[in-house]
N, C-alpha and C positions, 0 to 999 in steps of 0.2 A: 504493500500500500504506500503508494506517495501522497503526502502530506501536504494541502494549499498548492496542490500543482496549478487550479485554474487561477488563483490570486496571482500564485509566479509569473506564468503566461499574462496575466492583464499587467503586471508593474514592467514584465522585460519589453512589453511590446512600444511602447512609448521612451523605454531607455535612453537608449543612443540619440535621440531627440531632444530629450528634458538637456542630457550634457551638454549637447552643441548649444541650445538656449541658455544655458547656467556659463557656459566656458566666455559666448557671448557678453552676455548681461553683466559679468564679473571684470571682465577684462584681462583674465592670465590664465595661465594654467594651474592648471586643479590636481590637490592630491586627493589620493582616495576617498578620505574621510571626508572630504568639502564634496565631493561626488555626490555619496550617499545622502550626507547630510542636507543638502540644497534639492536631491531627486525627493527628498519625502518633507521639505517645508506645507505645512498647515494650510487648506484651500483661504486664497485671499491673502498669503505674505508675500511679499514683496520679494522677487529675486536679486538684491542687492550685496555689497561687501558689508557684513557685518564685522562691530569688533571685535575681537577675540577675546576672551575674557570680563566682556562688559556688557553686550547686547544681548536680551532675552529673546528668544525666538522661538513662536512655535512650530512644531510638527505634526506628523502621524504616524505614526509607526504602524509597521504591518501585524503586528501579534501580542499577544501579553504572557507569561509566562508566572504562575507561583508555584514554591512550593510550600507544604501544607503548614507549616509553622507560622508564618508570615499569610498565607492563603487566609487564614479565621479572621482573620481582622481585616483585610482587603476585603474579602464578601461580606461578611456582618456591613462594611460601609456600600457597598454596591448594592446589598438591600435596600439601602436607604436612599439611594440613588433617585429613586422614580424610574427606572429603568424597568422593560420587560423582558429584554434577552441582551447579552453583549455586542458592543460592534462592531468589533474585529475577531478573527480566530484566538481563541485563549485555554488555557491550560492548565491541570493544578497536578503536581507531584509529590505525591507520597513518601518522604524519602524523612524528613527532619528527628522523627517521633520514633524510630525504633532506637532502642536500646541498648548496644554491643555488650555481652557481658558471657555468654558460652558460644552459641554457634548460633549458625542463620535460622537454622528448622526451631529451635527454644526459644531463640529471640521473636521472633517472628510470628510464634506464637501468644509470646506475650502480650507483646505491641497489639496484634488485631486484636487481644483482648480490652487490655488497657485504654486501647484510644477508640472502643468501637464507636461508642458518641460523636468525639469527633469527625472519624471517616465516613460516618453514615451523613452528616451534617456537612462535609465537603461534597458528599456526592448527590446529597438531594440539591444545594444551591447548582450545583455545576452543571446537573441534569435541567435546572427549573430555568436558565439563565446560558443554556446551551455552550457548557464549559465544555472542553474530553477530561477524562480523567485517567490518571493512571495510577493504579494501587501500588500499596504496600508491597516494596520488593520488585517493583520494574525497574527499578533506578537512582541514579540521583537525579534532580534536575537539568542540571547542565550536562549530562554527560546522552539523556534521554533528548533535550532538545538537539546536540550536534547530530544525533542520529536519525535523528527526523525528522525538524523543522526547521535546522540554520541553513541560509541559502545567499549564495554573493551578493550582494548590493541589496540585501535587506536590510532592515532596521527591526527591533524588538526592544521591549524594555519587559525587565523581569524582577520580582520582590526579593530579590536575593542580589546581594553586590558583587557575583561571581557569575554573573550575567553574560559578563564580557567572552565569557568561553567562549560563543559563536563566532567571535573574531576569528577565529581559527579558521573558519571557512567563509571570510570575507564579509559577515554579518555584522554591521553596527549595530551590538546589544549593550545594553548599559543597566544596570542595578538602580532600583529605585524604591519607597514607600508604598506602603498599599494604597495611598491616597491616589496620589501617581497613577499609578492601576488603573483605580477605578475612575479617573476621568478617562485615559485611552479607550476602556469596557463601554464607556458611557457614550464614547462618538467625538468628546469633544478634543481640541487640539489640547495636543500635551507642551509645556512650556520646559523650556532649555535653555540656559546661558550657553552662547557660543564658544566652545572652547576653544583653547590655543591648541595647539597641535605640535607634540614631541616627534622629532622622526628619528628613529633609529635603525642605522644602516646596519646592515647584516654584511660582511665578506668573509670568507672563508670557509671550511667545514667542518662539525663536529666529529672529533673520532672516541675511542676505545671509551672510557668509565665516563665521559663528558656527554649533557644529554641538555634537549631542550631546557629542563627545568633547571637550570644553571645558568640559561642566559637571563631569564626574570629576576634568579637569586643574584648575581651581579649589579643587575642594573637595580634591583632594589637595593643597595649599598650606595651606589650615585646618586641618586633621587631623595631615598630617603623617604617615609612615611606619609608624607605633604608634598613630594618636587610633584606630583604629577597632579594634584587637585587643580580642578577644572581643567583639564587636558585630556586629547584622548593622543595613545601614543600609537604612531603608526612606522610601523615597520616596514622597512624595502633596502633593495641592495641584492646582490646575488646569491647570496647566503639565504632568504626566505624561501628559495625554489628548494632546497636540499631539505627542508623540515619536513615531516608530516602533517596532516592535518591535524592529528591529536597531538603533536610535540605545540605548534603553534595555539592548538587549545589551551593549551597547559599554561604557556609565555601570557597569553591575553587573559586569563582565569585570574593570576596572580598579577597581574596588574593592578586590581584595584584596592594590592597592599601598600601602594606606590602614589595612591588616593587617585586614581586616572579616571576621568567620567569612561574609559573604554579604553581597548585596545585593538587595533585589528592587522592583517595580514594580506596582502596582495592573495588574488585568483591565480592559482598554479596549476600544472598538471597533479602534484600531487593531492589540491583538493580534491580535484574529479575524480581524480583514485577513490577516495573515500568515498564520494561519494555516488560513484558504480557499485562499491563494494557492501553500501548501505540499500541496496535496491533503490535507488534516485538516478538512473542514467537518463531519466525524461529531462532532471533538470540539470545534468551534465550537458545535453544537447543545447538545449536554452542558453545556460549559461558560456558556452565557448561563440558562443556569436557574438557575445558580448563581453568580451577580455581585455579591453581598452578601456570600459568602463567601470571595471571590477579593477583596476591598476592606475598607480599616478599615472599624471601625464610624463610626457618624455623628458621634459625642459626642466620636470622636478625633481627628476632621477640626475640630471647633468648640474644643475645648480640648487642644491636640496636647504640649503642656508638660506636663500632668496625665500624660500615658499614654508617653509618652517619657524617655528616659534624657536626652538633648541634642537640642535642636530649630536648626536652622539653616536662612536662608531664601536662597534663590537669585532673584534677578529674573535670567528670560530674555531679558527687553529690554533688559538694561542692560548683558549679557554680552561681551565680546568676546573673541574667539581668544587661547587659551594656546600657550608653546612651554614644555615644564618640561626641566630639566636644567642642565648635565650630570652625569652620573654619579649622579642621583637620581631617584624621579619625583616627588621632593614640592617640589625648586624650580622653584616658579612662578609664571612672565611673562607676565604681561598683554601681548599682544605690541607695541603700545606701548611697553613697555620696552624690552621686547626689544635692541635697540640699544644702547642707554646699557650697557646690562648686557655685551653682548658687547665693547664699549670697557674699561671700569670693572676686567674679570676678564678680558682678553686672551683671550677666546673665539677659535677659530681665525673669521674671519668668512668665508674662504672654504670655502662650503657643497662638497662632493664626490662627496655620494650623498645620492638621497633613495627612500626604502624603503615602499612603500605594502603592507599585509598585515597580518598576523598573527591572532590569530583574536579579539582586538580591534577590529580596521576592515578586514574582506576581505568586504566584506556586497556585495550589489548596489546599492544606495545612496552605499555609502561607491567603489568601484570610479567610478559614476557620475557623481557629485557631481567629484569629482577628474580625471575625463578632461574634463569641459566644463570646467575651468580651462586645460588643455593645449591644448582643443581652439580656445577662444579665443586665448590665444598665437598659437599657427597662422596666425589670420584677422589675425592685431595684425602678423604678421613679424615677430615674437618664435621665438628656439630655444630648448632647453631645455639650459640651462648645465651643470647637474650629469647625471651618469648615473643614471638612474631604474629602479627593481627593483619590479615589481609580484607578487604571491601570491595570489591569489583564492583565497577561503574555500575553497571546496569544488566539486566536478565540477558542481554544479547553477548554480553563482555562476560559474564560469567558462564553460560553455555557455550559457547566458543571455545573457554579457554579450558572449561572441562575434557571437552572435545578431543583439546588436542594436548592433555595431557600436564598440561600448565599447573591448575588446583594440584592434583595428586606430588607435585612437585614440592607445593609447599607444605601442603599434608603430612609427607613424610619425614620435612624435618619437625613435624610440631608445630604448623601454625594454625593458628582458630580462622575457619572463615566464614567470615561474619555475611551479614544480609547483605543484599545490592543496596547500599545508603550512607549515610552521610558517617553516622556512627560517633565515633571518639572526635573526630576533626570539629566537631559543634559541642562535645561537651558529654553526648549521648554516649558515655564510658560508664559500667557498672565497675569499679577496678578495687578489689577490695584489699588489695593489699598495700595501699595507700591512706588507712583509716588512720595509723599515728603519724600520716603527713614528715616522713622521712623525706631525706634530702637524698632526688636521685634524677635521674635523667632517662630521657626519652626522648626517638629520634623518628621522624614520619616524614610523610611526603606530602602532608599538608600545604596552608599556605597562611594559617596564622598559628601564632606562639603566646599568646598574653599569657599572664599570670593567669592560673586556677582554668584555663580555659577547657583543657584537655578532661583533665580527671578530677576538677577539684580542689584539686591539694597547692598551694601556694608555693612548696617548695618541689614541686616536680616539674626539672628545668628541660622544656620542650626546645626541640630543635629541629628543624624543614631542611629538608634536601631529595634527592633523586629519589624513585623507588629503587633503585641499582644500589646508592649508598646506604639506604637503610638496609639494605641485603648484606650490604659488605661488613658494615661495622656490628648489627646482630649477629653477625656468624663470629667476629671478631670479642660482642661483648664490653667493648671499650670504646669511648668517646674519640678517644685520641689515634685510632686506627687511622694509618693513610692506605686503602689497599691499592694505590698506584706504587709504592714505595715497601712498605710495609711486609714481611712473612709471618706467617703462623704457624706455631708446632699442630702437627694433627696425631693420630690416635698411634701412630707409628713412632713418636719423637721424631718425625721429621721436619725440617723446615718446607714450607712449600707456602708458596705465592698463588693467590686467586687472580684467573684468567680475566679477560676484559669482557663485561657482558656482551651477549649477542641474542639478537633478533629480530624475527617481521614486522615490518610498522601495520603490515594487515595480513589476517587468517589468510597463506594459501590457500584452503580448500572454502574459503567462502564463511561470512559470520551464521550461524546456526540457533533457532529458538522457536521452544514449542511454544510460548504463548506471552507475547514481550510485555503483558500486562495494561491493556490500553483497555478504556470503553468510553466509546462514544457517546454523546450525549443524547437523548431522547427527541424523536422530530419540534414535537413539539409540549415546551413542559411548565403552559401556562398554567396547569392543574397541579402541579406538583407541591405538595406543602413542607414547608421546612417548620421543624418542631424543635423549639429549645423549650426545656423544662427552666423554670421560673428556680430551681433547688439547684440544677448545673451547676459544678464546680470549675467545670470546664468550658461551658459556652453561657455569654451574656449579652443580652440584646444591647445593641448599642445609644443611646440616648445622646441627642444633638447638643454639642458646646455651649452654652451661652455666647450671646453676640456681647461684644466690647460695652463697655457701659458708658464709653465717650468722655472719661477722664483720665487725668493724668495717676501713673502709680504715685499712690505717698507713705512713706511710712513704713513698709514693708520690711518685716525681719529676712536677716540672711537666713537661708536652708541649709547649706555649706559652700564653703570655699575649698574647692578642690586643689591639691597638688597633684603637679606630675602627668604623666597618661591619663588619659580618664576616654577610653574606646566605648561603643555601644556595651562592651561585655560586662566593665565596669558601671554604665545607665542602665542597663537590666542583662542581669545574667540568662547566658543560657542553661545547658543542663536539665535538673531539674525543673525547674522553671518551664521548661517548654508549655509542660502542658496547661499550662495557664495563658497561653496564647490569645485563646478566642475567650478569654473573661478579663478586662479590662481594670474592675476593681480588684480581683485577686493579684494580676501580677503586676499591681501597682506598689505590693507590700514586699517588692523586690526592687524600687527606685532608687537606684546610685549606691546601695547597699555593697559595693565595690570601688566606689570612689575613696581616695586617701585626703581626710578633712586637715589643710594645711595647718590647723590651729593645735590636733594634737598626735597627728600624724598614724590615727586612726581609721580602719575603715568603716565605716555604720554607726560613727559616735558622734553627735555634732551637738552644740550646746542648747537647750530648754531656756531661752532667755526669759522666760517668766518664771522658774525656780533655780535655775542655774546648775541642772543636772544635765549631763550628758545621756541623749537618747536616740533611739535607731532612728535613722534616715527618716523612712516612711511613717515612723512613729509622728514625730513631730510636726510632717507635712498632711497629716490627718488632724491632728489636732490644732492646726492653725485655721485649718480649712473647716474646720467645725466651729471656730469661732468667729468664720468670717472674713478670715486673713487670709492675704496674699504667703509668695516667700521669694525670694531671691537665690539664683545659683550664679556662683561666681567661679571660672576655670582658668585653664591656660589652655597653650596650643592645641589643635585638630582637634578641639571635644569634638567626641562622635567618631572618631575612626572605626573604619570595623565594618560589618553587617553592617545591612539597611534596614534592618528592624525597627520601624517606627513605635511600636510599644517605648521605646528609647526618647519619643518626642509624645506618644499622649500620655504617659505615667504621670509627666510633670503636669501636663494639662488638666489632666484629670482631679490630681492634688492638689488645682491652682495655684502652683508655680507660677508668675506673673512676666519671668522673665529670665533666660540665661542671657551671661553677659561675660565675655569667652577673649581669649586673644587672638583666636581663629580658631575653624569651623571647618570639619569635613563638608565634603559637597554635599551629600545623599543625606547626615541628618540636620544638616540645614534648610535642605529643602521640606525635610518631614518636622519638621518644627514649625516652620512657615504655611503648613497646609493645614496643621494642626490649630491655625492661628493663635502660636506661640509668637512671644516676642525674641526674636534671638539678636542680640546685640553682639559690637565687637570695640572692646577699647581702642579711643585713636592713638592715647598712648600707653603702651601696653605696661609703664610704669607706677600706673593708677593703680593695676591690678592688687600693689605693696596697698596700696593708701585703705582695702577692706580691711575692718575689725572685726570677730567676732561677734560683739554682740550691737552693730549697727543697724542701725532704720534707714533704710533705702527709698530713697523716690527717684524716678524717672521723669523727667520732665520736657513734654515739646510734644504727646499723643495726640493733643488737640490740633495740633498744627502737622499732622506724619505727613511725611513728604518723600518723594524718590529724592536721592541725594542728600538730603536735609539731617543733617547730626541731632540727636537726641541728649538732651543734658542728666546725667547723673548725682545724685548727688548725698552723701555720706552724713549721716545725723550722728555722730561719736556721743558714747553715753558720758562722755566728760565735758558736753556743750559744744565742743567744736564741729566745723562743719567743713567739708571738702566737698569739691563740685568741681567735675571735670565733663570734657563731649567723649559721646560715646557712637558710635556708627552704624550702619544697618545697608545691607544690600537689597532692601523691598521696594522690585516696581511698584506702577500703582495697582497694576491686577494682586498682586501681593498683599498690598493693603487693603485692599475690599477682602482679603479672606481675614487679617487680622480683624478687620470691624465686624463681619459677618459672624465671628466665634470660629469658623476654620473655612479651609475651600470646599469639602463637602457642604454646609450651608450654603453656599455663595453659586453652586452646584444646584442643589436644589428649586433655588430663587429661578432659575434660568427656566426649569421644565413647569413651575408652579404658573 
C-alpha cells in the first residue's frame, strides 16, 4: 500500500512551476529548504524575500503526524476545535506508553493493559475525526512515518521534536505542540518564523567503526544546544550521495539537539533505494522527474557562503567515532578522548548497560551494523560485559531483521528485546537495579542524555553514540574502551582486536511483515462517541483558558528562579508521568519539579513566602492559585530545550503562572507557551536576571499597550522597600497577541468557526 500517492501526484504536478515562479519572484537561486519552504506558503502569502530569523510566515503543510503521548492533548484540543473530520492526512502512533522492563511479549502485554483507556480513547477520536492509526508495537513514530509517508519536497509537522527524521528522504518535517497540530487538522495556515539556514557541506566518505550518527554527534559539539535555534540545517556537498537514507535519518533526527526548526538532505539515488525497497516505486517515479527541485540550485553548491546563513565543512574521511555526554548531547568526544576525559571528570568507567534503539538508530542498518560487532566477539571468545537492550524501529525492522538472523544475534549474547518503541530513550525504563541510585554509566544510541532522563536515577551518567559503539564498548564493559585502538583478552587469554562493523544499509532479500500494525480510519465516523469517564485518572476533558483580563500583572510572587538547564524534562518529567498525559490537572503536580531553585540549589523546594517554609513546586502554584494569585518563573538560557511536549507550556497555565521570563527560549516551547496564551518574556539585559530575590512581588508593566516590537517593563518590589525596574522583550506578532488576549490560540480558533 502507498500512502497519499494521489496528494503526491497533485503537489508534484505543479512543482517545477511553483520553482521557476518562486526562483522568479525571489531573484537568486534557491536552496533546498527555501524550495520547499516557499512551494507550501499558506493560500494568499505573498511570494517574497522574507527575513530570516525575523519574518513570521504562514504555510500548509501536507500531513500531521502524533505520537500517543503528546496525541491526548493534541485531540482533547481538536475536540474542541469545532471541527468534524481533519484537513489534511494525519496520524497517531503508539509507540511512547510501553514500558521496557523484561521482553517485548511481557511488556506488551502490560502496556495494552495499562493504557487500554487510553488507546481505546486515541482510537475512537482518530476513527470519529478520520485519523489512521497505528497500534501498540508497529513502531516508533518516526521510524513508521520514513516508511511510509516521508516523500521529497514535502513538508509535515509532527508532536514530537524528532520530527525532523523525514529529512532523510528530503521531507521538510519539523516538531511542534499539539496546539500546532491542531490548527494544521483544523485547515487553517500554520504560522513559522522564517529560519536562517545552516549548510553543511559533506566531502569525503565514511569508513570502518565511523557511521552517520557521528556526523550529528560532531556537529553537535560546534553548535552546541542553541547554535541551531530557529535554523533549519541543510546538508549538501558530495558526501550526502554516499549516506543512506536511514544514516541521513539519523543526522536530521538529532538535529533538533542542536535546537534546529529541521534538518534535511538533498534527493539521491540512495533515497529511491529506500524507497523501492519500502514498496513506494510509484513515488520513486514521480519523484526523479523532479530532482532539481528536490536539490539546491547549482550556483548554491559553487558559492554556498552567498546563499547560507553559516557554512560548515565536515570531511568524512577524516571522521572518527563520537561518545557525547554526560548529561548533555553537545559534549563531545572524539572517542580518542574518550579516556582521558573519563579519568580527568571521574566518569563512572565501568560501563553497565548499553541501549541500542530509539527512533534515532533502530533502522535495519543500524540493528545490523551493531550485531556483526557482537557477532564477531563470539568468533574472538569474547562475552559481552555489560547487559544489552535492543528496540527495533518498527514491526517491519524487526521482522526483517529476525529474518535474517540479526535478533538471534543479539539473543545469544544476552540481550532483552524489547517492543518496536521508544522504550528507555523517553524514560519508559523499569531498571531496578538502580533503586539506591548508584553512580554508574550507560551508553545508547539515543539522542538525548539529561539528568534522570533514562532510568530515573540522577546519578546514572548516560552517554549517545553509534549503535556499532554501544556494541563495542558492552562487549568491552568499560567507558574508556577505544575498539579502533584498543585489545581485549577473551576466554583463551588471548589478546585479540574486534573487526570493523559491516553491513547492508537495506535487506537483500527485501523488508518482510505479517501485519505492520496500521488501521485505517472509518469512512465515515460522525456517529462515533468518544467516552471519558468524569473518575479518569488518565483522561480529562479539557476546559477553555480564561481570556486576559486587560490588565497589567502586579504584585505577583516568584514560583522559582531556576539555575542552570532547565529542558522540557526538567518543566515536566517524562517517565512515569507519561500516563498523565491526557489529564491536565494530574500532570500538572509534576511542574518544574526538576528545575534547580537558584536560591537553594534545590530541586522541588522553592520558598512559601506567606510562612516562609520551603514547598514543592506544584504545591505552592496550587495554593496561590486558590487564593487568587498569579506566580512568576524566572530562568536562564534555552528554557524548554528538549521534546515538544506542550504539557511543558499548559502546567504553568493551568496553575496561573502569569509569566516566564527567561534569557532565551527554545523555539518549539516558545511557541507552545504562546498558543497556550502564556506570557513568555526575554530579559534585554540578561544581567537583570542577578537583580530577582527570593521572596519578591513582580509586576509586569506595558499589557495594556502589547505591541509587536514594543518592550514590556519589569519590575522588582524587594521586601526591604527597594524597587528595580528594568525592559524586558517579547517576540509576539500581532496574531500572537490576539491568542495572548483570547486566553490561548485554541480560543482565538474557535472565535473564527463560531
Amino acid at each position: 500500500m502507498v500512502f497519499d500517492i494521489d496528494l503526491i501526484k497533485r503537489i508534484y504536478q505543479s512543482y517545477p512551476q511553483k520553482i521557476d515562479l518562486i526562483r522568479q519572484k525571489i531573484g537568486k537561486p534557491l536552496t533546498l529548504t527555501e524550495k520547499i519552504l516557499y512551494a507550501h506558503l499558506a493560500e494568499g502569502e505573498e511570494i517574497k524575500v522574507y527575513k530570516r530569523g525575523e519574518d513570521y510566515v504562514n504555510f500548509s503543510p501536507d500531513r500531521v503526524a502524533m505520537q500517543d503521548a503528546t496525541a491526548q492533548m493534541a485531540l482533547l484540543q481538536l475536540m474542541n476545535s469545532g471541527r468534524q473530520s481533519v484537513a489534511v492526512p494525519s496520524t497517531v502512533h503508539c509507540d511512547h506508553l510501553i514500558q521496557a522492563y523484561k521482553n517485548a511479549h511481557d511488556d506488551l502485554i502490560v502496556a495494552e493493559s495499562h493504557n487500554q483507556e487510553v488507546y481505546q480513547f486515541l482510537r475512537d477520536v482518530s476513527n470519529k475525526y478520520g485519523i489512521g492509526f497505528w497500534k501498540p508495537d508497529a513502531g516508533i513514530i518516526h521510524q513508521v512515518v520514513l516508511e511510509n509517508y516521508a516523500f521529497p519536497g514535502g513538508m509535515m509537522i509532527g508532536t514530537d521534536s524528532h520530527t525532523p527524521n523525514a529529512g532523510g528522504l528530503s521531507m521538510l518535517a519539523i516538531g511542534v505542540g499539539g496546539a500546532d497540530a491542531v490548527d494544521v487538522m483544523a485547515g487553517m495556515p500554520w504560522e513559522l518564523k522564517m529560519p536562517k539556514i545552516i549548510g553543511v557541506k559533506l566531502i569525503g566518505n565514511l569508513s570502518g567503526w565511523v557511521s552517520p550518527k557521528d556526523i550529528i554527534l560532531k556537529l553537535a559539539g560546534i553548535l552546541t544546544v542553541k547554535g541551531g535555534t530557529n535554523s533549519v540545517i541543510e546538508y549538501f556537498g558530495e558526501g550526502t550521495s554516499t549516506l543512506s537514507a536511514t544514516g541521513k535519518a539519523t543526522i536530521c533526527n538529532m538535529g533538533a539537539e542542536v535546537g534546529a526548526t529541521t534538518s534535511i538532505f538533498p534527493y539521491s539515488k540512495k533515497s529511491a533505494d529506500y524507497l523501492t525497497m519500502t514498496g513506494r516505486q510509484k513515488v520513486v517515479d514521480l519523484a526523479n522527474m523532479l530532482t532539481d527541485c528536490f536539490n539546491p540550485d547549482q550556483a548554491v553548491l559553487v558559492q554556498p557562503e552567498t546563499y547560507y546563513d553559516q557554512v560548515i565543512e565536515i570531511n568524512l574521511s577524516e571522521l572518527e567515532p563520537y561518545v557525547n555526554g554526560p548529561f548533555t548531547p553537545d559534549l563531545a568526544y572524539p572517542i580518542s578522548q574518550l579516556a582521558t576525559a573519563v579519568k580527568e571528570h571521574n566518569y563512572p568507567d565501568n560501563m553497565e548497560v548499553g541501549l541500542i534503539g530509539s527512533c534515532t538508530n533502530s533502522s535495519y542498518q543500524d540493528l545490523m551494523r551493531a550485531a556483526s560487532v557482537i557477532d564477531n566477539a563470539n568468533q574472538l571468545g569474547l562475552k559481552v560485559k555489560a547487559k544489552l537492550i535492543i528496540n527495533p524501529g518498527s514491526k517491519q525492522v524487526k521482522y526483517t531483521s529476525k529474518k535474517d538472523g540479526i535478533l538471534s544475534c543479539f539473543e545469544q549474547a544476552g540481550a532483552a528485546i524489547m517492543a518496536n518503541a521508544c522504550g528507555p530513550c523517553i524514560g519508559q525504563w523499569r531498571r531496578d537495579e538502580v533503586a539506591d541510585e548508584h553512580k554508574n554509566s550507560i551508553v545508547t544510541s539515543f539522542n538525548r542524555n539529561f539528568v534522570k532522563r533514562n532510568d530515573g536515577s540522577p546519578n546514572t551518567y548516560a552517554f549517545i553514540c553509534s549503535p556499532e559503539i554501544v556494541a563495542a564498548l558492552s562487549i568491552a564493559g568499560k567507558l574508556s574502551f577505544n575498539p579502533l585502538t584498543d585489545s581485549l583478552i577473551n576466554d583463551k587469554g588471548q589478546k585479540v582486536k574486534l573487526s570493523e562493523p559491516v553491513g547492508d544499509e537495506l535487506p537483500k532479500q527485501g523488508f518482510v511483515v505479517d501485519d505492520a500494525g496500521y488501521i485505517a480510519p472509518i469512512a465515515n465516523g460522525s456517529a462515533v462517541e468518544v467516552h471519558i469517564s468524569s473518575h479518569s485518572e488518565r483522561l480529562q476533558q479539557l476546559s477553555p483558558f480564561l481570556p486576559w483580563d486587560g490588565k497589567d500583572i502586579t504584585s505577583q510572587p516568584l514560583l522559582i528562579k531556576v539555575t542552570g538547564k532547565c529542558t522540557t524534562d526538567h518543566i515536566s518529567m517524562a517517565g512515569k508521568w507519561l500516563k498523565f498525559r491526557g489529564h491536565l490537572d494530574n500532570i500538572s503536580n509534576n511542574m518544574l519539579i526538576g528545575a534547580v531553585n537558584a536560591f537553594n540549589q534545590k530541586t522541588n523546594s522553592v520558598l512559601d513566602p506567606q510562612t516562609g517554609n520551603y514547598v514543592e513546586v506544584p504545591i505552592l502554584a496550587r495554593q496561590l492559585k486558590a487564593q487568587g494569585l498569579g506566580s512568576i518563573v524566572v530562568a536562564e538560557e534555552n528554557y524548554g530545550e528538549g521534546s515538544s511536549r506542550e504539557h511543558a507550556a499548559m502546567e504553568p497555565r493551568f496553575l496561573n503562572v502569569k509569566a516566564i521570563v527567561v534569557k532565551s527560549f527554545a523555539r518549539i516551547h516558545e511557541t507552545n507557551l504562546k498558543k497556550q496564551g502564556m506570557l513568555a518574556l526575554t530579559f534585554v539585559n540578561k544581567d537583570d536576571y542577578d537583580k530577582i530575590r527570593e521572596d519578591d512581588k513582580i509586576s509586569i508593566i506595558g499589557l495594556v499597550d502589547f505591541a509587536p516590537d514594543k518592550e514590556l517593563t519589569m519590575i522588582l518590589h524587594h521586601q526591604d522597600g527597594c524597587v528595580d525596574s528594568f525592559a524586558v522583550a517579547h517576540t509576539y506578532n500581532q496574531s500572537q497577541i490576539e491568542w495572548f488576549k483570547a486566553g490561548s490560540a485554541l480560543n482565538k480558533l474557535k472565535e473564527g468557526f463560531n
